[in-house]
DRENVO-698735 format. One record per residue (C-alpha): y, x, z; residue number from 1. Coordinates in steps of 0.25 Angstrom, whole numbers. Last residue first. Layout:
# residues N
       v       u       w   pos
       Y       X       Z   NUM
...
***
This chain:
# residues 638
       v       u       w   pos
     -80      20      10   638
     -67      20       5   637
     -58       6       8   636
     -49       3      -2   635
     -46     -10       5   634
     -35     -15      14   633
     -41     -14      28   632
     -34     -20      39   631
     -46     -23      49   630
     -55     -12      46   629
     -71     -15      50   628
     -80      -5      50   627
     -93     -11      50   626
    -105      -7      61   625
    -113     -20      59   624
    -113     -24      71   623
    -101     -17      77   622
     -91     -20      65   621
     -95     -30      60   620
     -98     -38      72   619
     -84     -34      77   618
     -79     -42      65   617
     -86     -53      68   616
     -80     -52      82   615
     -66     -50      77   614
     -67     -64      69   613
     -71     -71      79   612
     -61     -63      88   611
     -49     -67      80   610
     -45     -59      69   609
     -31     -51      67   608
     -30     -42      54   607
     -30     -49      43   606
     -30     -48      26   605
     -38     -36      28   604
     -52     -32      33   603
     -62     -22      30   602
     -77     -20      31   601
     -85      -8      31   600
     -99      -5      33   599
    -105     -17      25   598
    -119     -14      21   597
    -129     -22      30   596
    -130     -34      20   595
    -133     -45      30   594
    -124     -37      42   593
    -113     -34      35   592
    -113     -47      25   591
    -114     -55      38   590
    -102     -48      45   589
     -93     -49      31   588
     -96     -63      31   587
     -93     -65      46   586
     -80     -61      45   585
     -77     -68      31   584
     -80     -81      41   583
     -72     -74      51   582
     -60     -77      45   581
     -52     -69      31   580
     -40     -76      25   579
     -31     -64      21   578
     -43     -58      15   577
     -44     -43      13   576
     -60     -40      14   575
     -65     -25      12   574
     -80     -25      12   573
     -86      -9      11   572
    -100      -8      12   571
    -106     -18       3   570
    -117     -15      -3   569
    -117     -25     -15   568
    -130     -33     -17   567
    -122     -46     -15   566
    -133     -56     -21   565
    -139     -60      -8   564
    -124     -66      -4   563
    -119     -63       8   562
    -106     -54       4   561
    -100     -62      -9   560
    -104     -77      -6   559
    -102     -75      10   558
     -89     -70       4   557
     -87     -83      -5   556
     -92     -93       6   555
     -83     -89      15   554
     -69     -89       3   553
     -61     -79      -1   552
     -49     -72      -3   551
     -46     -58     -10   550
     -45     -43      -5   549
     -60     -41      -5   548
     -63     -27      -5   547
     -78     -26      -7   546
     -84     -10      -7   545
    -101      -6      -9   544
    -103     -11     -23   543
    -114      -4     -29   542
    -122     -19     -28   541
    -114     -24     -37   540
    -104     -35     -32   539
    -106     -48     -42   538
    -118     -54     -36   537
    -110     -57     -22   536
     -98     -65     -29   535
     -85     -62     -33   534
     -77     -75     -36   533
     -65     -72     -23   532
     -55     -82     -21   531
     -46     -85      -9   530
     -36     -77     -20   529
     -37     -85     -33   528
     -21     -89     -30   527
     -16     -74     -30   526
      -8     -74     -20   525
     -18     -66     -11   524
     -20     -57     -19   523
     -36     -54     -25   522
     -41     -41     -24   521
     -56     -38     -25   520
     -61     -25     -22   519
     -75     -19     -27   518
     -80      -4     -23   517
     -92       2     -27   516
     -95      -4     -43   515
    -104       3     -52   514
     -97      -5     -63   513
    -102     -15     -74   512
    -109     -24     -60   511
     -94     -28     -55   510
     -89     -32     -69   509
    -102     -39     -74   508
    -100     -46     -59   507
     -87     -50     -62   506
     -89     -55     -76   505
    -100     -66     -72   504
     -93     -70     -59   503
     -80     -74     -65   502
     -85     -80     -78   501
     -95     -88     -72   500
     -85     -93     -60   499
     -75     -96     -74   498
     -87    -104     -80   497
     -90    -111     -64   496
     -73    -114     -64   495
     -68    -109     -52   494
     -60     -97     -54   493
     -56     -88     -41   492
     -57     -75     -47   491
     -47     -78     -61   490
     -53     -84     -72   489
     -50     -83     -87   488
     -60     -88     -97   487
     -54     -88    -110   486
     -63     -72    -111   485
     -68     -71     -99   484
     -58     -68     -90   483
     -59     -63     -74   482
     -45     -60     -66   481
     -42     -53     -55   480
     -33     -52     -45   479
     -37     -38     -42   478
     -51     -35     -44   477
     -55     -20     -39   476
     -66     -11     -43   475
     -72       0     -39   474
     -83       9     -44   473
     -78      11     -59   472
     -86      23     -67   471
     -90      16     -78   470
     -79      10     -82   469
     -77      10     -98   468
     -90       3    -102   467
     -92      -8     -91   466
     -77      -8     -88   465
     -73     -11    -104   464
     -85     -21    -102   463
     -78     -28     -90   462
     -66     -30     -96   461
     -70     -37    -109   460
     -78     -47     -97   459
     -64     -48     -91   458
     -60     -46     -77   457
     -46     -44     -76   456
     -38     -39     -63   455
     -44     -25     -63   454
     -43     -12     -53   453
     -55      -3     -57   452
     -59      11     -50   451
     -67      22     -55   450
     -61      24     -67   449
     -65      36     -76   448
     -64      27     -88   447
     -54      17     -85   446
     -44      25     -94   445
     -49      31    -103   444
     -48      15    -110   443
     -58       4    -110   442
     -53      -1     -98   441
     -39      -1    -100   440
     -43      -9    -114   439
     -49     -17    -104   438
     -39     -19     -95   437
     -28     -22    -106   436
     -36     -32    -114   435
     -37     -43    -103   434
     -21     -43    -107   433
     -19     -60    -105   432
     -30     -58     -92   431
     -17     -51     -86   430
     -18     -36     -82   429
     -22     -26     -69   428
     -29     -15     -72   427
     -31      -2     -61   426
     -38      10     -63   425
     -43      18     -54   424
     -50      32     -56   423
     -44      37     -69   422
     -49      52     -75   421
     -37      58     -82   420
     -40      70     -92   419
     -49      81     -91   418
     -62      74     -92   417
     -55      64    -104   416
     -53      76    -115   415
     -66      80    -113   414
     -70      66    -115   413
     -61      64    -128   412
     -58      50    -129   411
     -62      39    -139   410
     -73      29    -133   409
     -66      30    -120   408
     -54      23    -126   407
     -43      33    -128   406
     -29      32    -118   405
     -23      17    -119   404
     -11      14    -128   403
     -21      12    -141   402
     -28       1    -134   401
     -17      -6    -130   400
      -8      -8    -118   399
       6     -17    -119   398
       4     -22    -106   397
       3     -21     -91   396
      -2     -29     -81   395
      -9     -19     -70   394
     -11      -4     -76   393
     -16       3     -65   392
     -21      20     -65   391
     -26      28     -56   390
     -32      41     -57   389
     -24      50     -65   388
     -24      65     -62   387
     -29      67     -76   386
     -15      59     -82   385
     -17      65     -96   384
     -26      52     -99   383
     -12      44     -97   382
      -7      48    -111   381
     -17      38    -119   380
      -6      26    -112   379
       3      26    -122   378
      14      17    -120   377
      22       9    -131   376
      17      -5    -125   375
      11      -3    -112   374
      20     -14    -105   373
      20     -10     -90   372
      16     -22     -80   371
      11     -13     -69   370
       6       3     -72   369
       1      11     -62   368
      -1      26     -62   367
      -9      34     -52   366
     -15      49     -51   365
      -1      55     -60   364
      -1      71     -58   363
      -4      78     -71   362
       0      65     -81   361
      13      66     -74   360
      24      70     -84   359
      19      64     -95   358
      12      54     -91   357
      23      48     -84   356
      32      49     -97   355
      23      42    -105   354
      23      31     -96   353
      39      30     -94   352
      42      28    -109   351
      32      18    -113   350
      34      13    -100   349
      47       8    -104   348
      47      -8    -105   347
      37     -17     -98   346
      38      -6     -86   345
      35     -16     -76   344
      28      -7     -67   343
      26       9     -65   342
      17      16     -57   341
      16      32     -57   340
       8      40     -45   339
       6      54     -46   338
      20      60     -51   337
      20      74     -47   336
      31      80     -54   335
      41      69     -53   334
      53      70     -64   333
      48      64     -76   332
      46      50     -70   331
      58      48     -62   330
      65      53     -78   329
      54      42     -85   328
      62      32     -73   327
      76      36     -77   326
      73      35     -93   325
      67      21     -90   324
      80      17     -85   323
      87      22     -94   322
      78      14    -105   321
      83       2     -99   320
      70      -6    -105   319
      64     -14     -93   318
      56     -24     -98   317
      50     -28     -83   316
      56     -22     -73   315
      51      -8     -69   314
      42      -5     -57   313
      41      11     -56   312
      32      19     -43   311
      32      33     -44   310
      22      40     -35   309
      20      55     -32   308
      35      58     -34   307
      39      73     -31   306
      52      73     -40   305
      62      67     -31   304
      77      67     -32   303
      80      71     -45   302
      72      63     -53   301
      78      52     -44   300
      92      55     -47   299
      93      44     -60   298
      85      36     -53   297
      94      35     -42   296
     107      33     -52   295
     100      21     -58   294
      98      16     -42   293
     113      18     -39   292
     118      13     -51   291
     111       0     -48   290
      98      -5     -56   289
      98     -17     -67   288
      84     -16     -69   287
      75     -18     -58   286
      68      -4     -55   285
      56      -5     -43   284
      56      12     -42   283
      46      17     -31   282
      46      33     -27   281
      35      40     -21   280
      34      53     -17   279
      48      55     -10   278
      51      70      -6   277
      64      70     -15   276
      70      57     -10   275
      80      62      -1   274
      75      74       5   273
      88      77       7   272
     100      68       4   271
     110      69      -7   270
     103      64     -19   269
      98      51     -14   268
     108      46      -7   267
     116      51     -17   266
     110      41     -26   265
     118      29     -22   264
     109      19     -11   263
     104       6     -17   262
     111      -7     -12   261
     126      -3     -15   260
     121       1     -30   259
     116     -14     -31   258
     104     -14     -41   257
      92     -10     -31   256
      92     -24     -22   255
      78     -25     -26   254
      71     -17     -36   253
      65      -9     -27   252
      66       5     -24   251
      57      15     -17   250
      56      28     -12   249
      42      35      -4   248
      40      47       3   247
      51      50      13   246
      48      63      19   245
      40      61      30   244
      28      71      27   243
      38      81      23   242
      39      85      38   241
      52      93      40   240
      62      81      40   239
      76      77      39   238
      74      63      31   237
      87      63      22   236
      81      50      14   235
      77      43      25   234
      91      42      32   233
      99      40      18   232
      91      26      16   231
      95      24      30   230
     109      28      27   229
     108      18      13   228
     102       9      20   227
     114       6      28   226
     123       7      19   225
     117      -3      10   224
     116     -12      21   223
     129     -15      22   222
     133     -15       7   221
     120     -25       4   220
     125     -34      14   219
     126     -46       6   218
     127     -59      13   217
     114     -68      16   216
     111     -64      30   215
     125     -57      36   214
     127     -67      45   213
     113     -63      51   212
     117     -49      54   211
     107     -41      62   210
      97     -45      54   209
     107     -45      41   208
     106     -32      43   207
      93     -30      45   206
      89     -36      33   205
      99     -27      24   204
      92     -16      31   203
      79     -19      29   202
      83     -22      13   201
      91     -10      11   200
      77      -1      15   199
      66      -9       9   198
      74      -8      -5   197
      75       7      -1   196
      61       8       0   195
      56      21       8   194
      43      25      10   193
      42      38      20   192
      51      33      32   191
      45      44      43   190
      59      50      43   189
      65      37      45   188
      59      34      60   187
      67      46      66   186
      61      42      80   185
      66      38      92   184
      77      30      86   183
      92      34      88   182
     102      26      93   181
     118      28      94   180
     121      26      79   179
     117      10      82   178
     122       4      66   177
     136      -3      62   176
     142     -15      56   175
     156     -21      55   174
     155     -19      38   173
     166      -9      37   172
     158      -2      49   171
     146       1      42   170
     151      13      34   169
     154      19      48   168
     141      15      54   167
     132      23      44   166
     141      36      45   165
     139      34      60   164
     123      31      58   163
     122      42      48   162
     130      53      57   161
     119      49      69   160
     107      50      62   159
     100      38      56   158
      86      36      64   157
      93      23      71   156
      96      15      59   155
      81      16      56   154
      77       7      67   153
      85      -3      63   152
      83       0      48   151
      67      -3      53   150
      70     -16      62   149
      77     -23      48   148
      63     -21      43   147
      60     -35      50   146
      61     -44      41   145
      55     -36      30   144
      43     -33      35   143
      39     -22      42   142
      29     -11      39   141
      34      -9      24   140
      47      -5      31   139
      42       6      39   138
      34      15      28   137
      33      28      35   136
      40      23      48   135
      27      17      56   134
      19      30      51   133
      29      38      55   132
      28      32      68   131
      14      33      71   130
      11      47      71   129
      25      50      82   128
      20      38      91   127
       6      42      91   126
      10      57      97   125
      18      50     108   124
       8      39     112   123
       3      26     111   122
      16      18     107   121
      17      20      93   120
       0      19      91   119
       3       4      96   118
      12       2      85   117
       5       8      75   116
      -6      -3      75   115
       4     -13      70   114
       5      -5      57   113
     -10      -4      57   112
     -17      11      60   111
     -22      16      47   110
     -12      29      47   109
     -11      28      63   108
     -24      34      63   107
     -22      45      51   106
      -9      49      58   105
     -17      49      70   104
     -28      59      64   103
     -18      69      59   102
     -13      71      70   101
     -23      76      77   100
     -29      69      88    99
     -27      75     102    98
     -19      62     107    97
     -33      54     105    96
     -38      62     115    95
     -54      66     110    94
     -66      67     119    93
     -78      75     119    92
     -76      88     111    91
     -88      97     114    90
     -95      90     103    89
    -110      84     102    88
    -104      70     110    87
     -93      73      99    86
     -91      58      92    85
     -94      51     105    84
     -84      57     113    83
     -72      55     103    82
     -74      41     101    81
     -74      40     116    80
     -61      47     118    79
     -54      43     105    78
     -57      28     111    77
     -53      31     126    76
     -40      36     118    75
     -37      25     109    74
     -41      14     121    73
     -33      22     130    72
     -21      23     119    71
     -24       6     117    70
     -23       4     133    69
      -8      11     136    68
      -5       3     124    67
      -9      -8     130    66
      -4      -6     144    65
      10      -2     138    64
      10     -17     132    63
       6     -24     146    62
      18     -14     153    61
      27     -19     143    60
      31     -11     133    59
      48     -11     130    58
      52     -18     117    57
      55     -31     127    56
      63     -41     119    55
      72     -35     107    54
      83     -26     108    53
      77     -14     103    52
      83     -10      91    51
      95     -19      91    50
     102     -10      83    49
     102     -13      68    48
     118     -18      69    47
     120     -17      83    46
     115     -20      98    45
     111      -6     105    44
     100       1     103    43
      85       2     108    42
      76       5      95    41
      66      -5      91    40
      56      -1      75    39
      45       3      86    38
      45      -6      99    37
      52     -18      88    36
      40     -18      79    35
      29     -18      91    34
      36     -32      95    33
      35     -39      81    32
      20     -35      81    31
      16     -40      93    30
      23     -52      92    29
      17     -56      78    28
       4     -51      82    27
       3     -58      95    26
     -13     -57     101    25
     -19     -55      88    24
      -8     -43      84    23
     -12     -34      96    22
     -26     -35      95    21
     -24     -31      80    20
     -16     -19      87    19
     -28     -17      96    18
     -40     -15      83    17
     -26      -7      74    16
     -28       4      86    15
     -41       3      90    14
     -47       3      74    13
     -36      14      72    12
     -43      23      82    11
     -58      21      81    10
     -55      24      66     9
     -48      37      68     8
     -57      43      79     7
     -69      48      72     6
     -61      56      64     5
     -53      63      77     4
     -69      66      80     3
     -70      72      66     2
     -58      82      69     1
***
């Protein structure tokens, strides 16, 4: 089994290494034409139907010689991979098609979405690994322009007695749908996140696709059917394997207070498995809602009871107490709730809250709450969460002293070994409510913490950490702030007393923890973005990680790496820079080979480079033996 191991990375770096090939040469192109040889379907010219009819979907003969080439490369690769890892072995060679399963599920798993494309046309027993991948999670895949190609592909996987049914309610509106294709696989019973938002706007787009007159006039009725018979088709999946039961639901806000736009609950009740396997389920509320969603949530206790993750977002000062009622009864009725978030309730989590723990204070890992008004709520009771381990509270209110558990100073230890032991939390506030973090911080709360999400740095802040936080090893800024009492700066202030200010409380807060793992995340709209005021004296020399997922300038990486004050060991750099050139490159190269410590380096933010670019990058890679990962994201363990 170790020599299938060794094979893994070798396989996915020449898959994704030749479909970045392919993109540098025409990636637009490329891309477009790989869409229509797997969402394209021959048949004949109707609504949803011209699957197909577009230039040329056969392989050339240059196109089947590459593919030809990249299953030699993957094979001679697993050969002589597999040949030197057993010289000592009696096995000596290793034919890709003899690997399990199991291994090319985890392949394909980190194979780019462009990268499956190739994998589709290599062999059978690719194919059938690939596309439930492809299908899991379709329409996030696409943009929105171009999801009208998945309901036409979906059309065809309807069975024959829907598409008749389908067509004779379509009729009134001189439409109908191909009932004499079928597609060659039944993509919709590898769909596992469905969003049924998503779903009545890909096909209303599509419609009006096929039907420019009809751009701008309501067609809500006309696709409404449509999507309800889809909607129908996903919900009645006739499976054995439970690993494609649909897995996840959601409802936006948009478009959900029309009842001839949101499906009647029979849909729901009538049909098997319905949504009784789902694990996640995703409510965006906007109040005034159709009878057809109220009845919904009505049923829904009724309908699944196996939720892991409950996503609510509430509109601001909501206070139909109904409502609520409908949502504490969603609540109640799950018997392993793990994962609970809940936004925007500024009116009513002080009835939902105490609910949620009492039900679930034996099952919930990860709560997040977002702009909830604390007023009313105890928080004291989340101590009898003991599976708790993550836990965000970003721009909330109402919080006191009195509303969070004990301070340190006053609890019972006995009674805190057996009770919940916090391993990330997560603060996000306004530097209007700088009290809020730290009295967060002060509080049972933060004290097993290992990991420390803040977007506030105050010098009040940082002594709460220094004697509350002992035993934090990674840390991440998230569009941060940095206040000294009237000063307020944000990390691209320019003033010498702000620069001061900046430096001064960064590095007391880097050096008050045994810090491992830094990340830095600045958004791209965020106007302090090409800036970063982290400099080489302020990483601790028991740093060993550096995401950086934020702008900035030549000079102020040279600053950060090259420096004779950077004591940090660096083995893990993690770089997400939209405007990253060779001069970055080259950087990272000399930091690798001055310092000597870098072993890992990733890349996102781009994906093609030019052959000065590669070269440095190969330099890395070969000279000074890095790994380098082209699309990485971050939360790399090393």
């Amino acid at each position: 089994m170790g020599q299938y191991c060794f094979l893994l990375r070798r396989i996915i770096h020449i898959i994704n290494h030749r479909s970045k090939k392919t993109e540098l040469k025409s990636k637009e192109a490329t891309t477009v034409k790989k869409h229509k040889q797997f969402y394209e379907i021959e048949c004949e010219q109707e609504l949803f139907n011209d699957l197909g009819n577009y230039e040329n979907v056969r392989l050339d003969s240059l196109e089947k010689s590459k593919l030809e080439d990249f299953s030699l490369e993957l094979s001679s690769s697993s050969s002589s991979s597999s040949s030197s890892s057993t010289k000592s072995s009696t096995i000596t060679t290793t034919d890709l098609s003899s690997l399990p399963m199991e291994c090319l599920t985890q392949i394909f798993k980190n194979v780019g979405f462009s990268g499956l494309f190739s994998c589709l046309l290599v062999c059978r027993s690719w194919c059938r690994n690939v596309i439930p991948i492809l299908w899991s999670n379709p329409f996030d895949k696409l943009s929105k322009d171009c999801r009208y190609k998945l309901i036409r592909t979906y059309i065809t996987c309807l069975s024959e007695e829907e598409k008749i049914f389908l067509n004779s309610k379509l009729l009134k509106y001189g439409f109908k749908i191909p009932n004499n294709k079928n597609s060659l696989f039944n993509y919709s019973i590898y769909l596992k996140e469905l969003s049924y938002v998503d779903l009545y706007q890909s096909v209303d787009s599509g419609i009006k696709y096929y039907r420019k007159s009809f751009i701008g006039r309501n067609t809500y009725k006309l696709t409404y059917l449509i999507t309800k018979s889809l909607c129908k088709m996903f919900l009645t999946k006739n499976i054995t394997d439970p690993s494609y039961n649909l897995q996840s639901f959601k409802i936006d806000k948009y478009f959900i207070q029309i009842d001839d736009i949101f499906p009647n609950i029979e849909l729901f009740t009538k049909f098997y498995p319905g949504l009784s396997q789902i694990t996640k389920f995703s409510l965006n509320y906007y109040n005034p809602i159709s009878d057809n969603l109220f009845k919904f949530l009505q049923y829904f206790p009724t309908l699944c009871k196996g939720l892991y993750h409950l996503d609510i977002t509430l509109p601001y000062f909501e206070n139909n107490q109904i409502i609520i009622d409908l949502l504490i009864s969603i609540i109640k009725s799950q018997k392993n709730l793990q994962e609970f978030n809940l936004s925007g309730a500024r009116i009513g989590a002080n009835f939902i809250i105490p609910i949620l723990f009492s039900f679930h204070y034996n099952s919930l890992i990860s709560i997040k709450f977002q702009n909830i008004n604390f007023h009313k709520v105890n928080l004291r009771s989340i101590i009898s969460c003991k599976k708790l381990k993550n836990l965000t509270i970003y721009h909330c209110t109402g919080l006191t002293k009195s509303s969070l558990p004990l301070l340190v100073k006053d609890f019972n230890s006995s009674h805190y070994n057996g009770g919940m032991r916090l391993k990330s939390l997560n603060i996000g506030c306004s530097p209007k409510n700088s009290q809020i973090p730290k009295l967060i911080l002060e509080s049972l709360l933060s004290t097993t913490c290992q990991e420390l999400c803040l977007d506030l740095i105050t010098p009040e802040i940082i002594n709460a950490i220094k004697n509350r936080c002992q035993n934090i090893t990674t840390l991440k800024l998230r569009d941060y702030f940095i206040s000294n009492d009237d000063i307020i700066t944000t990390e691209s202030s320019s003033s010498s007393s702000s620069s001061s200010t900046s430096n001064s409380l960064l590095y007391n807060l880097f050096h008050a923890l045994l810090l491992e793992r830094l990340t830095v995340i600045i958004s791209p709209k965020n106007s302090d973005y090409e800036e970063l005021n982290i400099h080489a004296r302020d990483l601790p020399s028991s740093c060993w990680y550096l995401e950086l997922q934020c702008g900035y300038s030549v000079r102020k990486l040279c600053e950060l790496l090259l420096s004779d004050e950077c004591v940090a060991p660096i083995r893990v750099l993690i770089i997400n820079y939209l405007r990253l050139d060779i001069s970055h490159l080259m950087i990272v190269r000399d930091f690798a080979m001055v310092k000597g410590t870098l072993k890992y380096f990733g890349i996102g933010g781009r994906n093609d480079f030019d052959k000065d670019e590669l070269d440095v990058i190969k330099e890395l890679q070969y000279k000074y033996n890095v790994t380098v990962n082209y699309n990485d994201v971050g939360d790399i363990m090393y």
